[in-house]
Every structure is written in C-alpha cells, then in structure tokens.
C-alpha positions as CSV (number, residue, x, y, z in Angstrom):
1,X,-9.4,5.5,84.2
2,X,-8.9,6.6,87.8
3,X,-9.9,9.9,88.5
4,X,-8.8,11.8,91.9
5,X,-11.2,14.5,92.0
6,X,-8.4,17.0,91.6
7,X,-9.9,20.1,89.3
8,X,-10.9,23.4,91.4
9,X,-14.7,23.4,92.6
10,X,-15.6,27.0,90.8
11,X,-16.2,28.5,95.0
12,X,-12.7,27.4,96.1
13,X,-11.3,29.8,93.6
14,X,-9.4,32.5,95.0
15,X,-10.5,34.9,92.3
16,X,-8.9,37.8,90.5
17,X,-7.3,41.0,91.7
18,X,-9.8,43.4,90.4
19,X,-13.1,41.5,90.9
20,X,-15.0,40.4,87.4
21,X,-18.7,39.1,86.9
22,X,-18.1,35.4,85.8
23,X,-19.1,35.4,81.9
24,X,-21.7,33.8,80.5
25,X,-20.0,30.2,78.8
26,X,-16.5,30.7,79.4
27,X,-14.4,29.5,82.7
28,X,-11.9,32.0,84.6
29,X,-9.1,29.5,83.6
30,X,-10.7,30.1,79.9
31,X,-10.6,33.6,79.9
32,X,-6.8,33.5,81.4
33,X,-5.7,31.7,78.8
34,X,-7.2,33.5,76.4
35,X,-6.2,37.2,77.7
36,X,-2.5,35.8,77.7
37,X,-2.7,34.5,73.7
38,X,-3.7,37.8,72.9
39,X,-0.7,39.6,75.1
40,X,2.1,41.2,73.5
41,X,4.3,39.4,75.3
42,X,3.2,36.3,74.1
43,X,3.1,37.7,70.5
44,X,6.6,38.6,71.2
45,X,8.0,35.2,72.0
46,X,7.6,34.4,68.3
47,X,11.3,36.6,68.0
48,X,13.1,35.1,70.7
49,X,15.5,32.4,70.4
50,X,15.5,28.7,72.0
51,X,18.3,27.2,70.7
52,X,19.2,27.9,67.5
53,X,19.0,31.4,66.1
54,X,17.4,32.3,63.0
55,X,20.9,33.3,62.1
56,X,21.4,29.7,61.0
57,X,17.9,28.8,59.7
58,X,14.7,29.6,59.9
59,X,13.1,26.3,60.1
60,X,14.3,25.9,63.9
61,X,11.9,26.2,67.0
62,X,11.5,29.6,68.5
63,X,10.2,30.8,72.2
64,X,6.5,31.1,70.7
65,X,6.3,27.6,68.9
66,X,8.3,25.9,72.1
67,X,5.5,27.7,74.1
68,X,2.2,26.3,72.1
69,X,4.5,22.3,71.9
70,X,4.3,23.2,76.2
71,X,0.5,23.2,76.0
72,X,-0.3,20.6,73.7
73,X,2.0,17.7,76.1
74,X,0.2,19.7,79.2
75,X,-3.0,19.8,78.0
76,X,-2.7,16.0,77.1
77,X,-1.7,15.5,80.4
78,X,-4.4,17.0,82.2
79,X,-6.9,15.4,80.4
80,X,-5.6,12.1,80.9
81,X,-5.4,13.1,84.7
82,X,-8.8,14.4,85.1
83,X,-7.3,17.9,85.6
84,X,-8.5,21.2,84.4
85,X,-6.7,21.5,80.7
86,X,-7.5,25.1,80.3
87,X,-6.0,26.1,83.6
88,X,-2.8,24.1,82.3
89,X,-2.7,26.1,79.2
90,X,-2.9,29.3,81.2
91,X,0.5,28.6,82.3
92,X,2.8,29.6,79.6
93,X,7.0,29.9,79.9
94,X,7.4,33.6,79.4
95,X,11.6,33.0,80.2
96,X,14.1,35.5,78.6
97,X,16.8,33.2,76.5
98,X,19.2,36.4,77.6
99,X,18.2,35.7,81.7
100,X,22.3,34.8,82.3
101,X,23.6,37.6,81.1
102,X,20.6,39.7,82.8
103,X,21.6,38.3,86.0
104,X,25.0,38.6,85.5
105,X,24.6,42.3,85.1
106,X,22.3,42.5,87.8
107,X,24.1,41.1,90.7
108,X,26.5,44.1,90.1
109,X,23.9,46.0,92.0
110,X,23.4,42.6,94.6
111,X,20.1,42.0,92.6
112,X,19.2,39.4,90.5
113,X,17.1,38.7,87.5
114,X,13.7,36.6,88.4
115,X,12.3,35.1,84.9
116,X,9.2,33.6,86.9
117,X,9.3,37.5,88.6
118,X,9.5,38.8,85.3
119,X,6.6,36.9,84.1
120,X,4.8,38.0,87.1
121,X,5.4,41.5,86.3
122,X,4.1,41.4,82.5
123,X,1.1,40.0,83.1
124,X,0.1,42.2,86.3
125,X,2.3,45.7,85.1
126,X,3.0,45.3,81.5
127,X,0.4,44.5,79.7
128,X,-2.3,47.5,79.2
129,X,-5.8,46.1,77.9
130,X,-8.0,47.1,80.2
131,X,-9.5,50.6,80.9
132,X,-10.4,49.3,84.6
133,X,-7.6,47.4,86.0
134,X,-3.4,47.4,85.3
135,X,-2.5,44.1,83.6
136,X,-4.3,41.3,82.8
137,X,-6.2,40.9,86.5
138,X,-5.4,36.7,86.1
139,X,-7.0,34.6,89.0
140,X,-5.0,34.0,91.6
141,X,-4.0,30.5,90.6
142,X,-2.6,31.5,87.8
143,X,-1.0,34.2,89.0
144,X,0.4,31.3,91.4
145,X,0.9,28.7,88.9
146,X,3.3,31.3,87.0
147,X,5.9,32.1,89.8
148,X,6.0,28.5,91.1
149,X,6.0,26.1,88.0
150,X,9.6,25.5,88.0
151,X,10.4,25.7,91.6
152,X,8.9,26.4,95.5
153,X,9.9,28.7,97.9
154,X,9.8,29.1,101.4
155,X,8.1,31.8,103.8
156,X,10.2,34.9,103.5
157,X,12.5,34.0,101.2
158,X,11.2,35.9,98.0
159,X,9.1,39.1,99.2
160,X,7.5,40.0,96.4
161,X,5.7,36.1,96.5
162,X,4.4,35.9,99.9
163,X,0.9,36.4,98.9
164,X,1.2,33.1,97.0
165,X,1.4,30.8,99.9
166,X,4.5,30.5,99.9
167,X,6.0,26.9,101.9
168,X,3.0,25.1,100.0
169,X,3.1,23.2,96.8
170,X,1.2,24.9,93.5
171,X,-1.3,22.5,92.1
172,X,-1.1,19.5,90.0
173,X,-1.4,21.6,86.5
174,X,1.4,24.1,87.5
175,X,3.5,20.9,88.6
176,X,2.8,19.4,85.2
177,X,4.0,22.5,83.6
178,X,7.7,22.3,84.1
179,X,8.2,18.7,83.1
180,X,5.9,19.5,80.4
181,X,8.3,22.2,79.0
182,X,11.7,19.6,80.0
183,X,9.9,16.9,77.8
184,X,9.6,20.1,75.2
185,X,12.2,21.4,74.9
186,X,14.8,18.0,75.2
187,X,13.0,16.5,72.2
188,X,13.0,19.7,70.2
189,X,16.5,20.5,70.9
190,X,17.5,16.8,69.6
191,X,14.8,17.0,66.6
192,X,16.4,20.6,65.8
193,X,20.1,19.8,66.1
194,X,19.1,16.0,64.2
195,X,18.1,18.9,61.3
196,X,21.6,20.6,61.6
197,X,23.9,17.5,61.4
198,X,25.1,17.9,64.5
199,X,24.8,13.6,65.1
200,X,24.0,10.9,63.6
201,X,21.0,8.2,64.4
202,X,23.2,5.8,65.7
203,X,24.9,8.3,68.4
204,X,22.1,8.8,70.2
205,X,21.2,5.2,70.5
206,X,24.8,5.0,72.3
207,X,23.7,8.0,74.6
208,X,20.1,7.4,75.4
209,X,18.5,4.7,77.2
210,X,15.2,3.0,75.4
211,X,16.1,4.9,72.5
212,X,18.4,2.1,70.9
213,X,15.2,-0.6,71.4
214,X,12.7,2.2,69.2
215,X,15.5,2.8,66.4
216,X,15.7,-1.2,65.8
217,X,11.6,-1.2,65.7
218,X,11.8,1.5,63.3
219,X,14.4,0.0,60.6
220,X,12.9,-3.5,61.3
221,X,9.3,-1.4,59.9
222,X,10.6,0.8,57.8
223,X,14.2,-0.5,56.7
224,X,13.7,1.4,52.7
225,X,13.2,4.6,54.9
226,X,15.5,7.4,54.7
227,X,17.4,8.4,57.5
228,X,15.3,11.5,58.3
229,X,12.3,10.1,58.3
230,X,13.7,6.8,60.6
231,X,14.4,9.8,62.7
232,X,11.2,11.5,62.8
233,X,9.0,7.7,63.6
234,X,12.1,7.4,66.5
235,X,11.2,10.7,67.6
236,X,7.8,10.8,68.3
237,X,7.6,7.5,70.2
238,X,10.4,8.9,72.3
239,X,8.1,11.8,72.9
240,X,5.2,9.1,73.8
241,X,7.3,7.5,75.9
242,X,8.3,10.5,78.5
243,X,4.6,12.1,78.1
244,X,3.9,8.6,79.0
245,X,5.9,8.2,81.4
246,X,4.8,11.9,82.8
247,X,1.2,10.8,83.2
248,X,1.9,6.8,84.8
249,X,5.2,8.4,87.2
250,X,2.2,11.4,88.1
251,X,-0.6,8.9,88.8
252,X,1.3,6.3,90.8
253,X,2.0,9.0,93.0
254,X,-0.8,10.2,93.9
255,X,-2.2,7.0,95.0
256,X,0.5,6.5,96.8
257,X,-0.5,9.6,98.3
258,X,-3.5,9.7,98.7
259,X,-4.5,12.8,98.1
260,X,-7.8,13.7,97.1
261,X,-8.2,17.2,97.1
262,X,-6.7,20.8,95.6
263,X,-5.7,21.9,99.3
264,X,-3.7,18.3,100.0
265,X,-1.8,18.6,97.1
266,X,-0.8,22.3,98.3
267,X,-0.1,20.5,102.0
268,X,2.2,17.7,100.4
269,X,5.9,17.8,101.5
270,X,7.1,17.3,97.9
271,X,5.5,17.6,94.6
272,X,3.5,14.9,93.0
273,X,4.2,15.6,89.2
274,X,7.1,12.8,88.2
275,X,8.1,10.9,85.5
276,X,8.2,7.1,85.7
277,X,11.5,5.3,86.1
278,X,11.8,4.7,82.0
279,X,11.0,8.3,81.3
280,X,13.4,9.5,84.4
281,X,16.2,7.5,82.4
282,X,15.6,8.5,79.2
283,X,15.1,11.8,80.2
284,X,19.0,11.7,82.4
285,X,20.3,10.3,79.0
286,X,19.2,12.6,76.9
287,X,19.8,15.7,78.9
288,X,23.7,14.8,79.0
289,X,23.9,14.1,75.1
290,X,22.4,17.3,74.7
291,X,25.0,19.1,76.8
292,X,27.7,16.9,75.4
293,X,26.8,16.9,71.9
294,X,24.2,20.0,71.0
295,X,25.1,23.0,73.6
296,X,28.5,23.0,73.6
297,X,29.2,23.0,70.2
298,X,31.3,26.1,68.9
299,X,28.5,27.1,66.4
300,X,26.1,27.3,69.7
301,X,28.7,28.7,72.0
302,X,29.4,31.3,69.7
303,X,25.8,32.4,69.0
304,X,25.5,33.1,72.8
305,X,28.7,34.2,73.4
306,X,27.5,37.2,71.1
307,X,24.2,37.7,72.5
308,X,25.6,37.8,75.8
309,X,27.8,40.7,74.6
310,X,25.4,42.7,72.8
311,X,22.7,42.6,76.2
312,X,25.9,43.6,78.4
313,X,27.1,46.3,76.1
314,X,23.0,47.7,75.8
315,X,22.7,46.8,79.1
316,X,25.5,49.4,80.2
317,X,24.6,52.4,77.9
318,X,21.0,52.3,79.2
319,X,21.8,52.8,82.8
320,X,24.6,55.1,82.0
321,X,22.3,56.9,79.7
322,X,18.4,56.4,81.3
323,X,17.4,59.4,78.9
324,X,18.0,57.0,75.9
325,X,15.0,54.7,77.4
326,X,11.6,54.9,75.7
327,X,8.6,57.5,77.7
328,X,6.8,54.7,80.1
329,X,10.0,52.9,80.9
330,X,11.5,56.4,82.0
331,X,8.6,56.8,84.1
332,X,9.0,53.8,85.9
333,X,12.0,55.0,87.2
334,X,9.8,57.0,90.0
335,X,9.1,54.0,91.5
336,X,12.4,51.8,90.8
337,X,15.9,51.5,91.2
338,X,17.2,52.2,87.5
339,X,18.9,48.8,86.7
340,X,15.4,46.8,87.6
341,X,14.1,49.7,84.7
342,X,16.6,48.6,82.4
343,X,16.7,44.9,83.5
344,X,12.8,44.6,82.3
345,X,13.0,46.8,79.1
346,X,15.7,44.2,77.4
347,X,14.2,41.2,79.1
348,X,11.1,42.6,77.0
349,X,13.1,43.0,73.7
350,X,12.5,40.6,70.9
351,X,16.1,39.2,69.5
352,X,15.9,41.4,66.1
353,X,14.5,44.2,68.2
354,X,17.5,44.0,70.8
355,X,19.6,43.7,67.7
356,X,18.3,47.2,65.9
357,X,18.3,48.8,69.7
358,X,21.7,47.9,70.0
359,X,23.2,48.9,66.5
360,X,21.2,52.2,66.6
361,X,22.4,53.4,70.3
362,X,25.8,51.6,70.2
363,X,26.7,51.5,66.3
364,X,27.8,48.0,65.1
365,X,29.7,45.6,67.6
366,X,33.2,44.2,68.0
C-alpha cells in the first residue's frame, strides 16, 4: 500500500494554547481525543436527537452514537491512508440538531448561529477541567480541524477564525471528517427509517445506484432470509462500498497531486478528501431518497416542527427575562451581547433538558 508521508512530524506541530510538557507514552492527538471523551459536552450528545426522537423509539441513533459510528469510518480511513487515526478521532461533530431554529432567531439581531463556532467555543470556554488553563487547551490542529471539517473560509471573512489560517485547506484527517460523518449519517438514517417502515427493500433499489446489484447478491445468498436481515447484509456492503469508495476517490487524488507533505495539502486549491465515482453516485442517490422518502415524512416534519417551537418560545423568554438564566451564563453577559448568551445556553441543552427548561419557565406548550 502507498503511503504519502502525510502524518505531522511531532516539531511541525503548532502546539497548544497554554503550553504542556509532552507526557510520557501518549501523543498530543491522544490526549485530545481523550480530554474531549471525557467532556460534558460530549457526554451530552447521548440526549440529543439525529433523526428520529426518542419519542418514537428508543432503539434509534442519537448525536453520541452517530458521533463514535464518525470515528470508527474515520479512523478506518486514516489507517488505510497512512494518516494519524488518533488525530482523526479528535475531531468529533459537536452540531446542535436545533442550529435552524438558533439561527433563525439569531439573525433577528443580524447574527447568526456558527455550529463549527459553537464547537470552538466548548472546547476552549466551556468546558472547566483544568485549574491552569480555561477549556480543554487542544493543539492547534485540532482546534483547526474543528472549525473547518465541513467547510473553508477565506481571509477576513469569519473574525473569530483568522488565527487558523484561514484561505488554506485543513489537513487530510479534518477533510476525511465531513465525508466520514455524510457516509454516517446517510446509512444510519436509511438503516433507522428501514426499522420504522418508512420503505420497503425494493424502493430503494429503485432509488439508489449499485444498491439494486448488492440486494440481488444478497437474496441470490441468502434467499430463506427474512427481510430484515436481507436488509442489514445490503447495508453493510453499502457502507463498504462508500468507505471504499472514500479511501480509493482520496488516494487517486493525491497522486494526482502530488502532494507529499502536511503544508502542500494546506497550499492545495481544493481539497483532496473525495469519494470515487461509484461512491459519489450512490451517495447522490441516496441523499435524494432520503429527502424524498425519510425527512419529509409528516411523522418527521412534525417532530421538528415542535422542537422548532419550543427553542423559539425558550429562546424568547430567556432574552426577555436574562434573570431566568443559570449564575455563569448570567455572567457572561459582561462580556456578550445577550442573545449570543442565550444562543449558547440552549445550543448546550440536552433534548429532555430543553424539554424540562421549557415546561418549567414556560408551562406546557400549544
């Protein structure tokens, strides 16, 4: 196997805030990953929703088991590309499932809700573990990796980032990242909504391309097999096929590249992390039958639709009523407008937490 000599020589790291003797027989990306398992916030993701709400079962993924699903197709990725696996793990989506409705209710004030910002801001404000430092004090390439895994940005154009070269690309493992949490989240949405009847096998063999070639293997293998478990062998050579896909579309560019080196990678015009053309049309397939047949559905539409309320209505009491906000949240209020106060504490909030906060300040809703 190819390798392109792509992981960070320990003395080109840019190092942490705060500086930190190296320890003993664990990496910086190590102990990164590590200090953000064992963050609140990433405790916390366990009671937010990804799709389906526990409402309708409890058996469906949530933000915390998405999250860990992230890391295991990263992690495979980076190892298969010679990349550093525990810097890719250190990369977690901390995103809000209420971020519409945040923004929503943020542009009233010609602001806007950040969920890569937000991130920022828990693991260098919000988190307290440490009598010496504020936050987590992550290395700067995570601290990188976090703001720009789903998207670049130019000089000037988000303030609070310019210390994160902005105008370059982030490197391979923080490219991997976003297409790592597509490939996620895609097959967990179809394996989820599969378990709530919302289709049957055959539908998606309609929708998806390769997908009607692995159903025939499957019932030509296993034609006794029940219709669950027909979908379940289906599904996890579909998942093969775009991790697959992730690791050959990511490798044949980069020797088209040729690119040898952390800083190129930063230097390239476009990013390097892509999907080869099967996974880039299974992928387009199955991102439209998902919006066709899974997100749209009244049950769905619904679910949101009353999230949506309850943040706006919360949302609204808090900034009309800042006294109602917990002690350290008040106290940021010295140093911040009051809706980016508000904006973080219910970004924060759990669903079941938001829930309680909600019936106790507002009473029950509509």
């Amino acid at each position: 196997m190819k390798s392109f000599g792509l992981r960070f020589p320990v003395q080109e790291l840019r190092g942490r805030r705060y500086p930190e003797p190296p320890h003993p027989y664990r990496s910086d990306f190590q102990r990164d990953r590590d200090r953000i398992v064992h963050a609140r916030a990433f405790r916390r993701l366990e009671g937010k929703t990804q799709v389906f709400g526990a409402r309708l079962s409890d058996h469906f993924r949530n933000r915390l088991t998405h999250t860990i699903e992230v890391a295991q197709i990263a992690r495979t990725v980076a190892v298969s590309l010679s990349l550093d696996e525990d810097f890719t793990e250190a990369l977690p989506p901390f995103a809000h499932s209420g971020e519409e409705e945040l923004n929503r209710q943020m542009a009233r004030f010609g602001d806007s809700f950040n969920h890569n910002l937000h991130a920022l801001h828990i693991v260098e404000r919000f988190e307290q573990r440490y009598a010496r430092f504020p936050g987590l004090n992550l290395t700067f390439e995570v601290r990188e990796g976090i703001i720009k895994h789903s998207r670049d940005f130019a000089p000037g154009e988000m303030p609070e980032f310019d210390e994160y070269l902005p105008g370059q690309r982030p490197p391979l493992e923080a490219q991997l990242i976003d297409l790592a949490d597509e490939i996620a989240y895609n097959t967990a949405d179809l394996d989820d909504a599969f378990s709530a009847e919302f289709y049957q096998l055959d539908e998606i063999a309609e929708a998806v391309p390769h997908y009607g070639g692995l159903l025939e293997e499957i019932r030509s293998q296993f034609p006794a097999a029940e219709q669950g478990l027909q979908f379940q062998e289906v599904l996890r050579r579909l998942i093969d096929l775009l991790v697959s896909g992730l690791i050959e579309g990511t490798r044949e560019a980069l020797a088209r590249s040729g690119v040898r080196t952390v800083e190129e990678v930063r230097l390239w015009p476009i990013r390097l992390a892509c999907l080869a053309e099967p996974a880039r049309e299974a992928r387009s397939g199955l991102k439209r039958f998902l919006a066709e047949r899974v997100y749209t559905t009244p049950q769905l539409v619904h679910e949101r639709a009353r999230a949506t309320e309850t943040i706006g209505r919360l949302f609204e009491f808090l900034y009309t009523h800042p006294e109602k906000l917990p002690a350290p949240h008040r106290a940021r209020m010295e140093q911040l407008p009051l809706h980016h106060v508000v904006c973080d504490y219910i970004a924060g909030m759990t669903d079941s937490f938001c829930r309680r906060t909600a019936r106790g300040l507002l009473g029950p809703g509509p």
